[in-house]
C-alpha positions as CSV (number, residue, x, y, z in Angstrom):
1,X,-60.4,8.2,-31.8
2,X,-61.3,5.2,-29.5
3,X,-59.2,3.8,-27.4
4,X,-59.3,-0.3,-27.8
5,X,-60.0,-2.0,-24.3
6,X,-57.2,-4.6,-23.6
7,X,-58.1,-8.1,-23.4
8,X,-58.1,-8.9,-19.5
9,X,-54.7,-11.4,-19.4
10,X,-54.9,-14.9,-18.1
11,X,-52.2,-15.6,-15.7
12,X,-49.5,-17.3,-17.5
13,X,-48.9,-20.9,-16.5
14,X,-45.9,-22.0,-14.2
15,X,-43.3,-23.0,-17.0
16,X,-42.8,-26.3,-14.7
17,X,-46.1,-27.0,-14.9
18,X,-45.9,-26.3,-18.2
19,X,-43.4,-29.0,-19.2
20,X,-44.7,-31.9,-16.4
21,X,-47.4,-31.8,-18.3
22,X,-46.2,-32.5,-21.7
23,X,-43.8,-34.7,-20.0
24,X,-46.3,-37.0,-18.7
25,X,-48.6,-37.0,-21.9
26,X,-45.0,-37.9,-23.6
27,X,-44.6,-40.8,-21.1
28,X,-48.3,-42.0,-20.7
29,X,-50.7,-40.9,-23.3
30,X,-48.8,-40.4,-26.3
31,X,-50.4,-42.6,-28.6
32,X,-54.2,-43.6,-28.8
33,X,-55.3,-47.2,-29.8
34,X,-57.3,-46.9,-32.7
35,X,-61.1,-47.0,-32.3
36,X,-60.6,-46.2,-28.3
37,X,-59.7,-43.4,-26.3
38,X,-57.3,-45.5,-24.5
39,X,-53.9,-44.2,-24.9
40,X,-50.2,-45.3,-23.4
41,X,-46.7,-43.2,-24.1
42,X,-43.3,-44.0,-24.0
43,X,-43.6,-45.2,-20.6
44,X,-45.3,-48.1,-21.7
45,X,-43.9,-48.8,-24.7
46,X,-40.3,-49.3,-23.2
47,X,-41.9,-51.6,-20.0
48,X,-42.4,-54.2,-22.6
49,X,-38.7,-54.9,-22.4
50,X,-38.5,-57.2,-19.5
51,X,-36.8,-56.0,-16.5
52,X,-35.0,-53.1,-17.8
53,X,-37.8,-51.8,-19.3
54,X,-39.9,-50.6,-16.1
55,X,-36.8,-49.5,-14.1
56,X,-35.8,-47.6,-17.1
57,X,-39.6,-45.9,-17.5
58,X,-39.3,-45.5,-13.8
59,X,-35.8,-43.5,-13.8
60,X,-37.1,-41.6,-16.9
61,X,-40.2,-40.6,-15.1
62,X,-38.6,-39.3,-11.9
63,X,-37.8,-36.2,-13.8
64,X,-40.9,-35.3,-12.7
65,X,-39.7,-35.4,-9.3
66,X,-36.9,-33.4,-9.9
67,X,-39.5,-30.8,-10.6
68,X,-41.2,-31.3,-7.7
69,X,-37.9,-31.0,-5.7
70,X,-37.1,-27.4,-7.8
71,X,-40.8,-26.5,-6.8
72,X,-40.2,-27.0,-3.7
73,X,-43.1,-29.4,-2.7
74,X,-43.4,-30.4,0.9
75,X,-41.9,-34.0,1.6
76,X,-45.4,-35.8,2.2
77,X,-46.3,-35.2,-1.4
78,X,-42.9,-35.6,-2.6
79,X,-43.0,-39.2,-1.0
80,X,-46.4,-39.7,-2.5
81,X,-45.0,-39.0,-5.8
82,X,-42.6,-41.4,-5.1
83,X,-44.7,-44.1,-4.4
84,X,-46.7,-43.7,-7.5
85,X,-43.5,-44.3,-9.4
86,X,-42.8,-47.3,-7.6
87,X,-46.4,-48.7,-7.3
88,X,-46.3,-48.1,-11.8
89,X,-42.8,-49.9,-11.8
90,X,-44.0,-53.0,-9.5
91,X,-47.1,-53.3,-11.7
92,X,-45.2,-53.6,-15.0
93,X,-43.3,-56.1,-13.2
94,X,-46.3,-58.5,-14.1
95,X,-45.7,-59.9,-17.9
96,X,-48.8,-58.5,-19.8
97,X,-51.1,-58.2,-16.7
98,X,-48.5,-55.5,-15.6
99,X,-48.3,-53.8,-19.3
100,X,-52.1,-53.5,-19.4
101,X,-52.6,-52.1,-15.7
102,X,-49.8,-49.9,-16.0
103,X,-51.6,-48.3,-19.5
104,X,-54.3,-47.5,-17.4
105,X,-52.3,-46.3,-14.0
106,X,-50.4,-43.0,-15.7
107,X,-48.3,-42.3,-12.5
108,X,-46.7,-39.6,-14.7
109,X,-49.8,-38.0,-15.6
110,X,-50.7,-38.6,-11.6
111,X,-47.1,-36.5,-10.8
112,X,-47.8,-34.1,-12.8
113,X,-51.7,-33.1,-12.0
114,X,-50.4,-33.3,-8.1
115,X,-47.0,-31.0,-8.8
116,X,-49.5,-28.5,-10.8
117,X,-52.3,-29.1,-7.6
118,X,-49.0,-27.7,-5.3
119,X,-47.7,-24.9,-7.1
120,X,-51.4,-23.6,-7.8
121,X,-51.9,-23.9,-4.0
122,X,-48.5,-21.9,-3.2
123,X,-47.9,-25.4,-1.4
124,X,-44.0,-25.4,-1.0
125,X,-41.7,-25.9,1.7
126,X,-40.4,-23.3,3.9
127,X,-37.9,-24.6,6.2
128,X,-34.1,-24.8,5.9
129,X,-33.0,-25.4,2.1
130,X,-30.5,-27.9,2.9
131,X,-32.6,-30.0,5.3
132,X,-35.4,-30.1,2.7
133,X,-32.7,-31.0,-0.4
134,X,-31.2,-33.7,1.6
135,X,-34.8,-35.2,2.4
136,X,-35.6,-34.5,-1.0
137,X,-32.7,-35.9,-2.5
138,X,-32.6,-38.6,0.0
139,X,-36.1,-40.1,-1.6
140,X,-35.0,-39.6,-5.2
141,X,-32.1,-41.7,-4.7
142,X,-33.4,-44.2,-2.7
143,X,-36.8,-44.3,-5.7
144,X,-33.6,-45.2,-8.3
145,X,-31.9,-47.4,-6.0
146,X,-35.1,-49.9,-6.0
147,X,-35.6,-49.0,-9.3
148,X,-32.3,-51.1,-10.0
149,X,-32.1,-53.4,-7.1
150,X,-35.1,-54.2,-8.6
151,X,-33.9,-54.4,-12.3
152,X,-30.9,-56.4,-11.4
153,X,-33.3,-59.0,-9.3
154,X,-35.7,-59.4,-12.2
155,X,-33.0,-60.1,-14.8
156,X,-31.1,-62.8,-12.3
157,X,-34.5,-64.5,-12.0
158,X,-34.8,-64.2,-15.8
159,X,-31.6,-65.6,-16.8
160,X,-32.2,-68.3,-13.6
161,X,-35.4,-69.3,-15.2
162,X,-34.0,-69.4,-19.0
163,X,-30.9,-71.0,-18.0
164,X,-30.6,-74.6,-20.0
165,X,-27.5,-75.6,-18.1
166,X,-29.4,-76.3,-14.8
């Protein structure tokens, strides 16, 4: 009797690569318009809601970083992360400008490819655990923190501009 050769085994992905991933397909390529290989995700669909909407896609989104942080990334990318997030949230600042630029941006999908790039690299952090969490937690709270400085500013400037009684 023969004895059947095993398959050789690919390595098994990173389970947090894994779900970045589909996370960021969930949030920026979801959909596809008809006829085009354009497509946009949730992320998109809930910036349409003035204001809220972007800071909203933008908190949603930094689950990503919170992956990142779990993973260990070094701070210069975990900044860089960062500013993706907030360079995605200032673009769908701009009424329809914004929502078409910020189709094409995909800072979620951009999170993602760089969190996979780091853990495929071994790229992680190796000094003191709670130096690197308080840095680390230090940017994700100050991301959310603009995220609704910024929410709260847009909708006083909306409600300043719509206001009859003037």
């Amino acid at each position: 009797m023969a004895r059947r050769k095993d398959p050789i085994e690919e390595p098994r992905p990173d389970a947090r690569v894994v779900r970045t991933k589909r996370y960021g397909r969930l949030m920026d390529d979801l959909f596809t318009i008809p006829g085009t290989r354009i497509g946009f995700g949730l992320d998109s669909l809930i910036g349409l809601v003035p204001g809220l909407g972007d800071a909203a896609g933008t908190v949603l989104s930094s689950a990503i970083l919170v992956e990142a942080v779990r993973a260990r990334v070094p701070i210069p990318l975990l900044l860089r992360m960062a500013l993706n997030l907030l360079l995605d949230t200032a673009l769908g600042y701009v009424p329809l400008a914004g929502d078409i630029a910020d189709v094409g941006f995909r800072a979620n999908k951009k999170n993602a490819r760089l969190l996979e790039q780091a853990i495929e690299a071994g790229r992680t952090h190796e000094g003191s655990t709670g130096a690197y969490l308080a840095r680390a937690g230090l940017i994700v709270v100050l991301l959310l923190l603009i995220m609704i400085a910024s929410a709260v500013l847009t909708m006083w400037l909306l409600l300043t501009l719509l206001n009859p009684y003037k």
